[in-house]
N, C-alpha and C positions, 0 to 999 in steps of 0.2 A: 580761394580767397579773391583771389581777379574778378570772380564772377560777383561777388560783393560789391568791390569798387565800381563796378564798370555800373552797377544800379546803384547804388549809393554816391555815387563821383562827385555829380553838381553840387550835390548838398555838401558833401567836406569843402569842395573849392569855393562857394562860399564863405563858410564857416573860419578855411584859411585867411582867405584874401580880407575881410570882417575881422576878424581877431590881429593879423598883423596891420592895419591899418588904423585900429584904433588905438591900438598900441601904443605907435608909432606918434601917433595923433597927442596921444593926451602927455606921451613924455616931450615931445616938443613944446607942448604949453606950461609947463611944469618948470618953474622960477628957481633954476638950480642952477650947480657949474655950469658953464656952456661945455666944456669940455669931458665931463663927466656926460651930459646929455649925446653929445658927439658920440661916446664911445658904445651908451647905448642903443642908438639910431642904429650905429654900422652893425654892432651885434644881430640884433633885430633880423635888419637889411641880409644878415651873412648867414642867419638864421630861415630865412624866408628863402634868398635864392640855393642855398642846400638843397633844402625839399624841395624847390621847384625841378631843380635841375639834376638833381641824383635820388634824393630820399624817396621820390615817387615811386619811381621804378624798382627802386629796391622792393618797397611794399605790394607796389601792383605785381609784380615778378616774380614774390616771392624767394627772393634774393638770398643769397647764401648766410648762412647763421653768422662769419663773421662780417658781412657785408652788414648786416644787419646792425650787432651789436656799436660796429664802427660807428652808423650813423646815431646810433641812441646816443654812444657819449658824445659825439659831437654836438651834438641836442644841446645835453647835460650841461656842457660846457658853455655854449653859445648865451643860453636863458642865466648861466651863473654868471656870466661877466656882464649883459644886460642889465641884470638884478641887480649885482653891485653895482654899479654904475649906478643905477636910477631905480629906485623902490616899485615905480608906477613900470614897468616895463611888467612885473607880475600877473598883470593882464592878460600876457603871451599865453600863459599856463591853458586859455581854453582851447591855443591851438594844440600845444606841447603835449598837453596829457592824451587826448586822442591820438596823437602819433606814436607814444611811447607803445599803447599797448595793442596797436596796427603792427608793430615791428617787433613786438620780442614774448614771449610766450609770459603769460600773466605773472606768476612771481616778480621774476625780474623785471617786468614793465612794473609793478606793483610798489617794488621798493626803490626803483627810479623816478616816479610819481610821486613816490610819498618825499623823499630827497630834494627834487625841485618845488615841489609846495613850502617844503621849511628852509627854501632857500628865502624867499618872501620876508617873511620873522628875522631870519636872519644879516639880512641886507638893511633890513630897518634898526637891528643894533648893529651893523657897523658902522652904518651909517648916523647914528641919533645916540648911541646908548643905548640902555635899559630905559629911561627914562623918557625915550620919544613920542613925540605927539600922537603916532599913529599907530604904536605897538599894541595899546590896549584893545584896537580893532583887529590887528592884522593876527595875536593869537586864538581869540575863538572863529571867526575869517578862516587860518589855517587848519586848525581841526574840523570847520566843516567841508573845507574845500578838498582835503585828504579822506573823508568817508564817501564825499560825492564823486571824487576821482576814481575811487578803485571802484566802487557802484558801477559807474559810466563805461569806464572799463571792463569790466567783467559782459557789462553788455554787448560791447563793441566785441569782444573775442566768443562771446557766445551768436553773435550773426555772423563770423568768420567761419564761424567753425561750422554751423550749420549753411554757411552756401558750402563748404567745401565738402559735406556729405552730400549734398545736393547734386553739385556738380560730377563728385563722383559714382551717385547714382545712374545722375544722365547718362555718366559716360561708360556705364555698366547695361545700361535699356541699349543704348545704344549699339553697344558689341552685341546683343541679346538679338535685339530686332536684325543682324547682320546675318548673327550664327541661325536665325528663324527663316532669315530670307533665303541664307543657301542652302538649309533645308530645304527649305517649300522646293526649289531647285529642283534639288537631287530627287526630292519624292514625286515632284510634276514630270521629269525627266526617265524617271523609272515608272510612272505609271504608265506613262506615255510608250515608252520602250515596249513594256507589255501587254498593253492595247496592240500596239504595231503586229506583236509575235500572234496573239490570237487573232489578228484581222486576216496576217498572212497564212497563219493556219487554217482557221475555217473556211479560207475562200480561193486564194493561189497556189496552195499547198494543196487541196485538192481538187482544185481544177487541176494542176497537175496531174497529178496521180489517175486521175480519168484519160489523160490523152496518153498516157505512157500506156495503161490498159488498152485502147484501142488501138493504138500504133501494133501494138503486139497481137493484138487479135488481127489487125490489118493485114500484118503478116504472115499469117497463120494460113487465108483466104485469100489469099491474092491468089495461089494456084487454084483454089477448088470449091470457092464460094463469090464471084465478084458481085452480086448484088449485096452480099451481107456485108463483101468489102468496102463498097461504094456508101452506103449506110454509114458505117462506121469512122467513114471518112467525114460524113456530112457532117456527124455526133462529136468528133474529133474537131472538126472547124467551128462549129459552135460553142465548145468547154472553149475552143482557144480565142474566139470572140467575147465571151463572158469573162473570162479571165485577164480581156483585157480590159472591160470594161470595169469588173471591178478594183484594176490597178487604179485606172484613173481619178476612180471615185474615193478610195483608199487616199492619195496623194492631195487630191482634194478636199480631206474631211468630209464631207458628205455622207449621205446614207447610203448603205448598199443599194446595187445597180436594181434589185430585182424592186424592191420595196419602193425607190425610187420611181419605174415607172409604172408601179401596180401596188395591189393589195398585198396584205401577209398569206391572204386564203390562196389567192392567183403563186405569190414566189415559191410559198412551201408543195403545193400542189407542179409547179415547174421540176422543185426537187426530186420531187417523188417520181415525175415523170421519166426525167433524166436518169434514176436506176434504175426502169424498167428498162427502158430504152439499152442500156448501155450491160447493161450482166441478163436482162432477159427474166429477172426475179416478179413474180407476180407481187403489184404493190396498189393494197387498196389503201383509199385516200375517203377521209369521211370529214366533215366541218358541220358540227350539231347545231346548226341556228346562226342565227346574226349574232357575231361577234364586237364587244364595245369595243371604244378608240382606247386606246392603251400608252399613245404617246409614239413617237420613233424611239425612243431609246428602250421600252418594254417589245417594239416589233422587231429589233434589232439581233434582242436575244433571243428569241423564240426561231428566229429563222439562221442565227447563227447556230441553235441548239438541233435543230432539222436536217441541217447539213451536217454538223458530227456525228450524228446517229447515223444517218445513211451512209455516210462515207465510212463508220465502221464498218456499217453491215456490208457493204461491198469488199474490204478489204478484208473484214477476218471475221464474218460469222457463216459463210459459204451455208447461205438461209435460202429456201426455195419460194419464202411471203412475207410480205411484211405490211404491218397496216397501221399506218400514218392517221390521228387522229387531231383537229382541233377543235375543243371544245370549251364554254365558262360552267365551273363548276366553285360554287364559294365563291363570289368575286375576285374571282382570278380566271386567267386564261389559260388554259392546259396543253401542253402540248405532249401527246401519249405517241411513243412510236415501239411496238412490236415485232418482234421476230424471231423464226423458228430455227436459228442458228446455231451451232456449237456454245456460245453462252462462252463467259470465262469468268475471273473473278475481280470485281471492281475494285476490293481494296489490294490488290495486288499488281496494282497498272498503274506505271510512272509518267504516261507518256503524259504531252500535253492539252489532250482534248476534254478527260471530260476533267481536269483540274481547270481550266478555261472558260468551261461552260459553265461551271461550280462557280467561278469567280463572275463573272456576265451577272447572274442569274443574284446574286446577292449583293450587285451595284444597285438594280434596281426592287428590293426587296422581296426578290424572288427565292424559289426553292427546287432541288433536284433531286433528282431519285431513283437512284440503278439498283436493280433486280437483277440478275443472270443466274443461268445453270444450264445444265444438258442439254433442256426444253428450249432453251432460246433467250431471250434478252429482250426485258420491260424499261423502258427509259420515261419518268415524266418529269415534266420540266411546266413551273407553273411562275407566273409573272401576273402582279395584283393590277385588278383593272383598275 
């Protein structure tokens, strides 16, 4: 309801200050007791600064029910002794009846309304008689002034009650748009989280696992092989060079180190070099033609998806070839990698590499595709040009 008043306000404080002013106005002119006029003046007066100075805030505030009813019959009472006093104080009624049914829930505004309107009639016989000059006006006057009031009325509580859905709307978007916003949060947050886990997976995760292999092979030749050791050192300083560079570019958001200072054909083709290099596996590398621009975020996955594959095949398909393909087939760009490994079975592998590459590969309306058995392990991975 506050939200009502605060856009309707001027208009009633008008309305007020206009209704007890005139009031005021015409019962001073009005050739009666003086004393009788006196008592309605102060009424008026006692009647105006009420509302000013408590009745407001009752209403704006929404005030406690008997805070409320307190003020109606104070109303009630103020406008009856006005009345009696002086017939023309009646006048008051266009500020009265809007307040009655600002303040108390329609019924009982309703039949408080109707009570001060036949206050009116009835001031005019205690005052006059039956037989008073102004009776014959003031009862069909009050019959129409008591259909127009509860009318008037009825309106006033039907814009009440519609800001107070209003406002409790708002204030339901509002907790909405909060519980939306700390969603968005938690799912920006957790997307994030999981980007993080497959960045560190497909790239420091196995640059890892490559320098722990040569460390170990390092070991192995240090008595009985040193050129293959010194090799393997150089291949060990450089995973540990790369691996730091894709920290940095990781931490940076940026694109992968390789992709960043080359092509996708130049990073995955590095890939493929680096297995030979490092387990000794024969690895041929084919690229069928000029390949279209794809975007960074489709060359991102393809050469994330290049690295998964390989680094399986180093770790668990103990394959003696493998043959890394890029090609566009159907407006897409294909990434095929091959090998004559032990094979295992794809729906039966929890880890997180190719559920990651699954997930990469359908960020950007891609598709993946594991084959395995005895024979070795088909991987394609295609990303729309």
């Amino acid at each position: 309801m506050k939200d009502a008043w605060d856009r309707f306000n001027w208009l009633w404080e008008i309305l007020f200050a206009v209704a007890y002013l005139a009031t005021t106005t015409l019962v001073l002119l009005d050739e009666t007791d003086p004393v009788r006029t006196l008592v309605a003046v102060g009424a008026l007066t006692a009647l105006a600064l009420t509302y000013l100075l408590w009745g407001r805030r009752v209403v704006r505030d929404d005030g406690h029910l008997r805070q409320r009813w307190l003020l109606a019959v104070l109303v009630v009472a103020l406008v009856a002794v006005a009345m009696f006093a002086n017939t023309t104080s009646s006048f008051i009624l266009f500020m009265v009846c809007p307040l009655l049914f600002s303040t108390l829930e329609f019924r009982p505004a309703a039949v408080l309304t109707t009570l001060v309107i036949l206050l009116s009639p009835l001031s005019s016989i205690a005052a006059d008689g039956l037989r008073g000059p102004a009776l014959h006006i003031l009862l069909p006057m009050t019959a129409i002034l008591v259909v127009f009031g509860i009318l008037s009325g009825k309106f006033i509580l039907h814009v009440i009650e519609e800001s107070r859905a209003r406002a409790e709307l708002i204030d339901r978007l509002e907790e909405s748009q909060a519980e939306v916003a700390r969603l968005s949060r938690e799912a920006g947050t957790a997307a994030e989280r999981e980007r993080l886990a497959r960045e560190i997976h497909d790239t420091l995760a196995q640059g890892f696992t490559s320098i722990v292999t040569l460390t170990e092979a390092i070991e192995s030749e240090l008595d009985t092989d040193l050129a293959a050791a010194r090799r393997h050192v150089e291949l060990a300083a450089r995973t540990a060079r790369e691996n730091l560079a894709e920290a940095r570019t990781m931490v940076a958001a940026l694109a992968p180190a390789d992709l960043a200072s080359g092509s996708l054909v130049d990073a995955v083709r590095r890939q493929a070099g680096r297995l030979a290099d490092e387990t000794g596996v024969s690895v041929e590398y084919e690229v069928d033609g000029a390949l279209p621009a794809i975007g960074m975020a489709g060359e991102v996955v393809l050469l994330r998806g290049a690295q998964e594959a390989l680094n399986n095949v180093r770790r668990h398909a103990a394959a003696s070839s493998v043959s890394v393909r890029l090609s566009l087939v159907d407006d897409a760009v294909r990434l095929f990698v091959r090998d004559d490994g032990v094979g295992f079975d794809p729906d039966g592998v929890s880890g997180f590499g190719l559920r990651g590459m699954r997930s990469r590969a359908e960020q950007v309306g891609g598709t993946l595709s594991v084959r395995s058995g005895p024979s070795g392990t088909e991987l394609t991975l295609e990303v729309p040009a």
